[in-house]
N, C-alpha and C positions, 0 to 999 in steps of 0.2 A: 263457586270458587271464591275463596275468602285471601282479598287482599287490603293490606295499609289503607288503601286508600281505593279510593272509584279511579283513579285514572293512573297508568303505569307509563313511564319515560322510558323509551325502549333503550335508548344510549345509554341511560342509566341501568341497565340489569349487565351488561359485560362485565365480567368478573368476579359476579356475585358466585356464590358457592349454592351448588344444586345438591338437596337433600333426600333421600328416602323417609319411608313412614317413620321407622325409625332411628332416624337422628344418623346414619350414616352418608357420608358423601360420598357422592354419584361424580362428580366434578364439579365444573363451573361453565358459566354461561359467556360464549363466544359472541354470538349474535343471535339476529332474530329472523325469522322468514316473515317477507311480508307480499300479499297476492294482490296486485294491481288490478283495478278494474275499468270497465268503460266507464264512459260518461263523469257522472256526477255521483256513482257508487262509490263507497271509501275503502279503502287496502282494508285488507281482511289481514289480521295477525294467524299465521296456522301454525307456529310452533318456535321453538329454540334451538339453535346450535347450544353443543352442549361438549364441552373437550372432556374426555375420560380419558384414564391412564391408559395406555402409554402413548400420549399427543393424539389420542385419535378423536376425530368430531363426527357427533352424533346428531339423527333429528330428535328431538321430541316433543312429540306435539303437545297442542295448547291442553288436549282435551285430558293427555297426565299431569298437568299440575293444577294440585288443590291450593297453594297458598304462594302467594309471594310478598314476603311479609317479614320486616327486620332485617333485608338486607340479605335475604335469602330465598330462595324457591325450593319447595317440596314437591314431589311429584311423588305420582302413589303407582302401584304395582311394578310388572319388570319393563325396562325401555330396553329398545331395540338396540344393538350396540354394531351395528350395518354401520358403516362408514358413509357419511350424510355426502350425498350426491343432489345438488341444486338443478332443479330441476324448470322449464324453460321459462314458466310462470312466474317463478320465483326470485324475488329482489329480496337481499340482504340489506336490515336497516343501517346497519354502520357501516358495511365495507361497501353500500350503493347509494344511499338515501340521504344520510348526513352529506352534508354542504352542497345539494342538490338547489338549481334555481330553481324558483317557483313564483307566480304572480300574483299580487292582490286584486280580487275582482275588481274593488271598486276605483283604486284608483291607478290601474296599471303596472304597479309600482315591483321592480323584480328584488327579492328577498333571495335568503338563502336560507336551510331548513337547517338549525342545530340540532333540534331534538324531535321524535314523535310519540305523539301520547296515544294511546289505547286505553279504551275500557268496555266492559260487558255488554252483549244486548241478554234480554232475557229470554233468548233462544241459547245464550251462553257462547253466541261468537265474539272475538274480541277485533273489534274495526276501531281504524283511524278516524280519534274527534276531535283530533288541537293539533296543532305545529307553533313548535318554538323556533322562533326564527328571528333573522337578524339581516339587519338594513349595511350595506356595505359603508364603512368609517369616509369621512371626508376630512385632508388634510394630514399632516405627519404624523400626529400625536393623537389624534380623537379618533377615541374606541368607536366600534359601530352598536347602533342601539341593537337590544333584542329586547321581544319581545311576543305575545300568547294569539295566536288566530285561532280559529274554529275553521272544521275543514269546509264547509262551505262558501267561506271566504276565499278561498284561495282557487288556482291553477296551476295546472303543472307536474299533478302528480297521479296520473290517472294513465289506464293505456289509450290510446291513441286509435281514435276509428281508424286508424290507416295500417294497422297494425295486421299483421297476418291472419290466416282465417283461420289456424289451429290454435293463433294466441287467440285469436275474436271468441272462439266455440268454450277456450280453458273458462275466458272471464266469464261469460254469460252462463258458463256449468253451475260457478264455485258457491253458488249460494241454492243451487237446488237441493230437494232430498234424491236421496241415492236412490230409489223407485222411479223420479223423474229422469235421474243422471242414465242412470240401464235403459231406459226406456229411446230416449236419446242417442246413446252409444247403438240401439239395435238398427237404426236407420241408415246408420255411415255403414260408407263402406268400408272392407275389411280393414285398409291400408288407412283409412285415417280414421278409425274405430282405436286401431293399434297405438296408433301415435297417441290421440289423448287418455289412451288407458296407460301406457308409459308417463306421461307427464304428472300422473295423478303421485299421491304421496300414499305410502304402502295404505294407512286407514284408511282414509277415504276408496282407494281402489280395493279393500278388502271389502268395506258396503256397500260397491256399488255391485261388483260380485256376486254378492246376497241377492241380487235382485235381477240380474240378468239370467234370460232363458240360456240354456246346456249350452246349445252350440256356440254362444259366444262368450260363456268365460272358461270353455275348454279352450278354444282358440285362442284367447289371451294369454289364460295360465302357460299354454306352452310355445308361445311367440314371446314371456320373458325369459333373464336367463335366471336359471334354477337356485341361485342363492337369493334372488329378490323373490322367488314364487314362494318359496318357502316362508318368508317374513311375512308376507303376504297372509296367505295361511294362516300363520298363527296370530296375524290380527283379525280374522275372519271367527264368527260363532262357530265354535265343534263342530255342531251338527251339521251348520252349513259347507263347513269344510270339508266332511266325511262325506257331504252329498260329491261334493265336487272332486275330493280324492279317487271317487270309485268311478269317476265316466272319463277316467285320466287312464293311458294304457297303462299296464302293472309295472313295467318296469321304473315308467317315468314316475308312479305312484309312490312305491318303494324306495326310489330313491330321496323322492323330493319329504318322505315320511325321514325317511334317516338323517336329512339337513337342520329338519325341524327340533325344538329343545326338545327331550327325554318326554317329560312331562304331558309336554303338548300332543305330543304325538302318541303317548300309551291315550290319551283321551278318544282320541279321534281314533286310533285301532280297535278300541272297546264299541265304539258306537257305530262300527262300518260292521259289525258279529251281528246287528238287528234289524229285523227285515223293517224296509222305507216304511212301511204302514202299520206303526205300533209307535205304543208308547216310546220302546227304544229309540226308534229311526226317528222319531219326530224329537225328543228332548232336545235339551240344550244340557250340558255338564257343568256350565261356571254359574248355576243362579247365586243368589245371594245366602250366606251361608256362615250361620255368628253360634260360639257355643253359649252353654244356656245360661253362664253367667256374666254374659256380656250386657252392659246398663240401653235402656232405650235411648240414650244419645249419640251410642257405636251405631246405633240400627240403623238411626234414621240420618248419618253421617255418611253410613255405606249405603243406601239408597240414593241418596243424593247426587251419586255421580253422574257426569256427564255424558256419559257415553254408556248409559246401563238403560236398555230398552225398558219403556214405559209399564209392559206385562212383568215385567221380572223385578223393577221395580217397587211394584204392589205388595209387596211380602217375601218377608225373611224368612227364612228357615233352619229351624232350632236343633241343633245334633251335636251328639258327643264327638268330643276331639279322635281323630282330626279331622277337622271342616273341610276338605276338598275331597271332591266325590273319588270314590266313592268313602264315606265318610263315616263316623262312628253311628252309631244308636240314633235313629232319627226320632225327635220327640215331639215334633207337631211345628205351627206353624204361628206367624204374627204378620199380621195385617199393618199396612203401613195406617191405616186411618185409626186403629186403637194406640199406635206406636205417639201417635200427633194426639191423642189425649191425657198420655200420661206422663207425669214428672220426670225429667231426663235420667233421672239417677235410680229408677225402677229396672230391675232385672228383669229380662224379656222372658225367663223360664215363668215368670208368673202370668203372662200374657196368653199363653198359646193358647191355640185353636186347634182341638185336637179332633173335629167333627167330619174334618173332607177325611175321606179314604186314601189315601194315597194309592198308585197300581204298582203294577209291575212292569217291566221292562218287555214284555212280549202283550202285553195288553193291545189287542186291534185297536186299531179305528175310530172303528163302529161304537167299541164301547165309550173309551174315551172322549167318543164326540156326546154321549147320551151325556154322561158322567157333570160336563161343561154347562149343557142347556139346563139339565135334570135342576143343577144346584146354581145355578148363575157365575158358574169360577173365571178367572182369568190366569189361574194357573194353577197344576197339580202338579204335588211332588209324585216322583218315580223313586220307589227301592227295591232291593233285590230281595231273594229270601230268607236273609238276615237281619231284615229291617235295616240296611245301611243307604243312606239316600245316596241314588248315582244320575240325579240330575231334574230338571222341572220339565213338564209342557205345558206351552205358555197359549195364550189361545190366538194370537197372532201364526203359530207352530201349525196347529186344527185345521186354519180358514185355508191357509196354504195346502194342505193337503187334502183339500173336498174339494178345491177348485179345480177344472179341466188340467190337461196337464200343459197345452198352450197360453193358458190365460195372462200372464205376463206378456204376449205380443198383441192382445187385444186392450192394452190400457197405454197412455203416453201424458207425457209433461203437458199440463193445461197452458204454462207460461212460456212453452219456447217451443219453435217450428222450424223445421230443416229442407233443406232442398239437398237429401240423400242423392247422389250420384250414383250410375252403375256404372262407370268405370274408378281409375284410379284419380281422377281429380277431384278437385276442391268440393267442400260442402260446407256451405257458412251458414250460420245461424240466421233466423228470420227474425228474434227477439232480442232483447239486452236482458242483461242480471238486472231485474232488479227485485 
């Protein structure tokens, strides 16, 4: 994510004007969401309120915006336009956090917080590393000083071990991966399974989704109410969502497909036509996907994203307009590690790799999985009998589907341990987020 500077003042992005890729305003920036944690972990920034016409506020998270820069924020593909609902985790930096007291470790001394700064880890989360603050004035006329701490100087800004056991379970979640987060959520019980799968924010509860066994994210999907399942959904992979559309009863299927945009949803109707154990069933429809005169610095710009899984990452794919599946003339492929040896202003049609086979859309298995080991890939494209590409299998896609069909209840989060309940009460974490 490319910003001004390594460190962003969150009070300072209110009113800035929020941009698309190209150069159209989205709105402007209201506030910012910020997730408190135990102990001595620091707030995790997860996104921006964001006002679009007509008055209405939006979340969008951190993981849409590429630049914030000039006084402005860019954020790339489409944002949810769901009317932002704060959710219980969730503290607002200006409308909560500004002129909040807080303490200097060392010499006790109680401040108040003007400003909070943010900037990147290189897992690309954006946590609290400074507070601007300010010593209360002494006298009629003398201003109060301000001035820069690092957040481990301070206190005061943290949740509180006394803190509820669904807020204790949110903190301790927020920094796992979503294979640990499902793994987690499979222990609770139903009633407060439910509850921190509602407090989660649509992405995040659409990954963690990806990784939870049938029975419990049919059980969620249909314990929310159907305009959030639907958003849901469409932050969730295709593929994964066509799994999860079809173990949803038809009616509830149908309708929650008709909530969903046009688009989204002709994807996911195409790829529920293929039986689970084929190339079809197994793709994904959004891999990466540049026509062929697009230069190696678009490539390796749309590779770069934050949120674009590590196999799908590995390689572009070269086809005639129009680029989304199912797509024009598929012309072969580019590796992201030839993309990283050649001059940024090289046209990627000189690049390709035209040697893997791509299959088809009914290709078993069996072959597909020979296909992988045969030639060592981490992802093949999929076209129809037109040669039009209508999507990748990625080998993360394979492993998944050669594994038992349990094997997601035999794996759990290494760093955090529960005392699942069988009835309806409490179940609190046995670790902290760290």
């Amino acid at each position: 994510m490319a910003t001004n500077t390594s460190r962003v003042f969150l009070a300072r992005l209110a009113g800035l004007g929020v941009f698309d890729p190209r150069g159209d305003q989205v709105g402007k920036v209201r506030d910012a969401v910020v997730v408190l944690r135990i102990g001595d972990n620091p707030p995790r920034l997860t996104g921006l309120v964001v006002e679009v016409p007509p008055r209405r506020r939006i979340f969008v998270p951190m993981t849409k915006v590429t630049a914030i820069d000039a006084g402005q924020v860019i954020v790339t593909g489409t944002v949810n336009l769901r009317r932002f609902e704060q959710r219980r985790n969730e503290s607002l930096a200006t409308a909560e956090l500004l002129d909040h007291s807080i303490t200097l470790r060392e010499s006790g001394e109680q401040v108040r917080v003007v400003d909070i700064g943010v900037t990147t880890t290189r897992s690309r989360e954006w946590l609290v590393d400074s507070l601007f603050v300010r010593r209360p004035g002494t006298g009629l006329r003398r201003r109060s000083e301000r001035f820069m701490v690092e957040w481990p100087d301070v206190t005061g800004l943290s949740l509180p071990e006394t803190a509820q056991p669904a807020e204790q379970l949110l903190a301790s979640i927020d920094s796992l991966r979503p294979a640990d987060v499902a793994s987690l959520l499979h222990t609770l019980v139903p009633k407060r399974r439910l509850e921190v799968a509602r407090e989660l924010d649509d992405e995040r509860l659409a990954d963690v989704l990806e990784e939870l066994v049938d029975e419990d994210r049919v059980e969620i999907m249909q314990a929310l109410d159907r305009e959030r399942a639907a958003d849901v959904l469409e932050e969730m992979d295709p593929g994964d969502a066509a799994d999860l559309i079809s173990e949803l009863p038809p009616d509830q299927a149908e309708f929650l497909l008709e909530e969903m945009e046009p688009g989204e949803a002709e994807d996911i109707r195409r790829l529920m036509t293929y039986d689970q154990f084929s190339a079809g069933g197994m793709m994904t429809s959004e891999p990466v996907i540049l026509p062929p005169d697009a230069a190696v610095a678009e490539a390796l710009a749309s590779i770069r994203q934050a949120d674009l899984p590590p196999a799908l990452a590995a390689q572009v794919y070269v086809c005639r307009p129009p680029t989304e599946t199912p797509t024009g003339k598929y012309l072969g492929t580019c590796h992201f590690q030839r993309l990283l040896r050649e001059p940024p202003s090289t046209l990627i049609s000189s690049l390709l790799d035209t040697s893997v086979d791509p299959v088809r859309p009914d290709t078993p298995l069996a072959d597909v999985t020979r296909d992988f080991a045969a030639y060592n890939l981490v992802a093949v494209p999929v076209v129809d009998e037109d040669n039009h590409l209508v999507g990748a299998v990625t080998i993360d896609d394979v492993v998944d589907h050669m594994l038992p069909a349990n094997w997601r209840e035999q794996v759990g989060p290494d760093r955090v341990e529960t005392t699942a309940g069988t009835n309806d009460g409490p179940s609190t974490p046995g670790a902290s987020d760290g």
